[in-house]
C-alpha positions in Angstrom: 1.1 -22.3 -39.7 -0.3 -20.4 -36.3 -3.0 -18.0 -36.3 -2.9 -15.2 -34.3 -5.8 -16.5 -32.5 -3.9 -19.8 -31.8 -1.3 -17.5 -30.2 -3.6 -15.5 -27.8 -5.5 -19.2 -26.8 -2.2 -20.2 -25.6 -1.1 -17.1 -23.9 -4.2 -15.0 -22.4 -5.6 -15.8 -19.3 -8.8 -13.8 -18.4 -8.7 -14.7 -14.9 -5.7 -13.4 -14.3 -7.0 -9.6 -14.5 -7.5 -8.2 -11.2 -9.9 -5.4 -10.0 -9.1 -4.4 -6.3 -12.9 -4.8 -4.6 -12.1 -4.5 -0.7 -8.9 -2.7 0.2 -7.6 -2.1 4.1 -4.9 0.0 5.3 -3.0 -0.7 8.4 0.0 1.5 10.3 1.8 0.5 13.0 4.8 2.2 15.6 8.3 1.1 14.0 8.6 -1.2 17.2 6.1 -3.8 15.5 6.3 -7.1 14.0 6.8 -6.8 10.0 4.4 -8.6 8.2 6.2 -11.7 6.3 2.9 -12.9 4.5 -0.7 -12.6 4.3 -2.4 -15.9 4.7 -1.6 -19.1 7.3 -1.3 -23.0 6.4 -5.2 -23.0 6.2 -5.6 -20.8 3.5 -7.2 -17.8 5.9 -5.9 -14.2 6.4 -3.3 -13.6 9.2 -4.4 -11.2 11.4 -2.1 -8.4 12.2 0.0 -7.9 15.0 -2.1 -6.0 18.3 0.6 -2.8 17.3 -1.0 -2.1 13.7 -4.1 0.4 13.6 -7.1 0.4 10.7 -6.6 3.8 8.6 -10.5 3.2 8.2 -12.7 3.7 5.2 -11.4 5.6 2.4 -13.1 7.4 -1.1 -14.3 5.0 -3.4 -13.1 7.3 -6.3 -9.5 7.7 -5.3 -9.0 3.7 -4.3 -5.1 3.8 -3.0 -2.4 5.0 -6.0 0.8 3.7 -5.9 3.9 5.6 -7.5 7.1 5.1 -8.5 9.1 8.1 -9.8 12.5 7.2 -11.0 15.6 9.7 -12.6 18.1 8.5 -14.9 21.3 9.5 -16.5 22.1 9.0 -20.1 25.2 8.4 -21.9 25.6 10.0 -25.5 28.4 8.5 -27.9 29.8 11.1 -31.0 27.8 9.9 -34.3 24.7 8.5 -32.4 21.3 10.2 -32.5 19.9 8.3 -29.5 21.4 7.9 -26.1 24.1 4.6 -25.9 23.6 3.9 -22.6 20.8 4.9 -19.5 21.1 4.0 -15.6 18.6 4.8 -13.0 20.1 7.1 -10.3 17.0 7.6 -8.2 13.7 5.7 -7.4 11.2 7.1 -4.8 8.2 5.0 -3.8 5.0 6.4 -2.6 1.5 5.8 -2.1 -1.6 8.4 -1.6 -4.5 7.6 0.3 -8.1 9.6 1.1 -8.9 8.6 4.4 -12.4 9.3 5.3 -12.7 8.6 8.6 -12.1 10.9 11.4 -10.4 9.0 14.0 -7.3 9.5 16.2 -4.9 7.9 13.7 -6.1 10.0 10.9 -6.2 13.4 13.1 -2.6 12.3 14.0 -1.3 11.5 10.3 -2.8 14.8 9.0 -1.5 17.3 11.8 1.9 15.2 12.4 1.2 14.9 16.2 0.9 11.9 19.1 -2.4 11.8 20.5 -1.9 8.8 22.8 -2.0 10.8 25.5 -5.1 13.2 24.7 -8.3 12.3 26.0 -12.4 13.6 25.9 -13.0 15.3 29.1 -16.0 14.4 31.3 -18.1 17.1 29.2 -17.2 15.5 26.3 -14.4 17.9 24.6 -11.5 16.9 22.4 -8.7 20.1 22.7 -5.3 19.8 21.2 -3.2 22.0 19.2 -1.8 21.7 16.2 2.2 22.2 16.3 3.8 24.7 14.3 5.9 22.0 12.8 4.2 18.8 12.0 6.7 15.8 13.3 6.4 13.5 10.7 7.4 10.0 12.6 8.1 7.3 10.4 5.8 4.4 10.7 4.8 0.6 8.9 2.1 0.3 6.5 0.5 -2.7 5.5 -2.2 -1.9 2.9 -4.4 -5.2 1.1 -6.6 -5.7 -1.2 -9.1 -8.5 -2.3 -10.9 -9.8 -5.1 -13.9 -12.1 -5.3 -14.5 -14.5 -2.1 -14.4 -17.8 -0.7 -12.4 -20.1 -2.8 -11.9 -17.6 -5.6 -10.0 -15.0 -2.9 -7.3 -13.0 -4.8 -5.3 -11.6 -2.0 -2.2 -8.7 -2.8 -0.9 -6.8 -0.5 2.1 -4.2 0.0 4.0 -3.6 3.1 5.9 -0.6 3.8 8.3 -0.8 6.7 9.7 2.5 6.9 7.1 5.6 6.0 6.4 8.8 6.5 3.7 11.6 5.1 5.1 14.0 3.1 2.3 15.9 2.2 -2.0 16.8 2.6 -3.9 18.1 0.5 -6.5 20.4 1.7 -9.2 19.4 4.4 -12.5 21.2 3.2 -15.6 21.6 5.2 -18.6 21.2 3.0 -22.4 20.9 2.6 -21.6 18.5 -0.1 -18.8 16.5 0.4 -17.5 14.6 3.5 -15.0 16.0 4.8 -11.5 13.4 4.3 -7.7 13.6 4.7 -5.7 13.3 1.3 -2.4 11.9 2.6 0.7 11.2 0.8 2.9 8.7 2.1 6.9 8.2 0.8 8.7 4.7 1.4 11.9 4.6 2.6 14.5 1.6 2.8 14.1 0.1 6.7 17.6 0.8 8.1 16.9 -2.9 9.8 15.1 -4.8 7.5 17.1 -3.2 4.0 14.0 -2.3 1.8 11.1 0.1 0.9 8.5 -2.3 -0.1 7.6 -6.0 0.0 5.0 -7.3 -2.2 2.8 -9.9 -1.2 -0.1 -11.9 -2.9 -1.9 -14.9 -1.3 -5.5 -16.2 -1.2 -7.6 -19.2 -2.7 -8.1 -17.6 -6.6 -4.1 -16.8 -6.4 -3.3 -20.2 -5.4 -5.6 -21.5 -7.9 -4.0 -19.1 -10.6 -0.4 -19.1 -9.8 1.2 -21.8 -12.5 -1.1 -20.1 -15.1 0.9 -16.7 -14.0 4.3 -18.7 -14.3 5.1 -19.2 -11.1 5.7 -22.7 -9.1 3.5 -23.9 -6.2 5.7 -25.9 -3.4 4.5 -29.2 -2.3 2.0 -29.5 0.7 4.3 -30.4 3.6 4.3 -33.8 4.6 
């Protein structure tokens, strides 16, 4: 007869619960590369095409929260308490982010402007306005995050072809707080590349782990 505990020796693996301990945030102009994968045939972390920008540092508290809100409709059948049949009609993807940093790509994602063209002025001003309507350009998003290091590097990533803000929270000015920019973005399907979001996970300690997670490791190429 099996035990219960003979069940979870066989089928729990410790190592394979993740805590997200570094985390970067990339966008690029729709005009870049996509990124196809996270690490190169020596094991190392791709660096991104020259077009992608760092978000920066973000709150520690907030991390980066990933939704997915789906609708569905339900079929009811005469006689039956519960519904006979459900299909999903919708499913928006999104992800929200507290940027910390005030640089030019966060002053542009808040206030929906370019700033490409805006520069200091010999007495060291910054001037632009804000337009009336934000434009909202749709951009790529490559966010990644890591845990542990060196040969125990779990790499996952997510990489958003097609998004856009939808909304900021308020900015505050504070004694206490830094101020930060609370954005919201929404994931759309690329009209070139056919989807919303593409998953990625790479690294040493995934490697290491990935037949204990089910899945099959190719053979080293010849």
């Amino acid at each position: 007869m099996t035990t219960i505990q003979e069940l979870k020796a066989q089928g729990d693996n410790a190592d394979l619960i993740r805590k997200v301990q570094n985390v970067a945030i990339w966008l690029a102009p729709l005009s870049a590369a996509p990124i196809t994968k996270l690490v190169d045939a020596t094991g190392q972390l791709t660096p991104f095409p020259a077009e992608y920008r760092p978000l920066g540092m973000i709150t520690k508290d907030d991390g980066l929260t990933f939704t997915s809100e789906s609708d569905s409709e339900t079929v009811e059948a005469h006689g039956y308490i519960s519904a006979v049949r459900e299909d999903e009609t919708s499913m928006e993807r999104s992800f929200a982010v507290n940027a910390l940093e005030t640089n030019r790509l966060t002053l542009e994602q808040a206030h929906g402007l370019d700033l490409s063209t805006v520069t200091v002025d010999a007495d060291g001003n910054l001037v632009f306005d804000e337009p009336e309507l934000p434009i909202r350009q749709h951009a790529r998003a490559i966010c990644v995050g890591s845990d542990g290091a060196g040969t125990g590097e779990y790499l996952m990533g997510r990489f958003m072809p097609f998004v856009k803000v939808t909304s900021l929270d308020d900015i505050v000015w504070s004694m206490s707080d830094p101020t930060s920019y609370n954005l919201t973005y929404k994931a759309f399907p690329d009209p070139t590349l056919g989807f919303s979001v593409r998953h990625l996970y790479a690294g040493a300690g995934f490697k290491a782990s990935a037949e204990r997670a089910g899945f099959t490791v190719a053979p080293a190429a010849p």
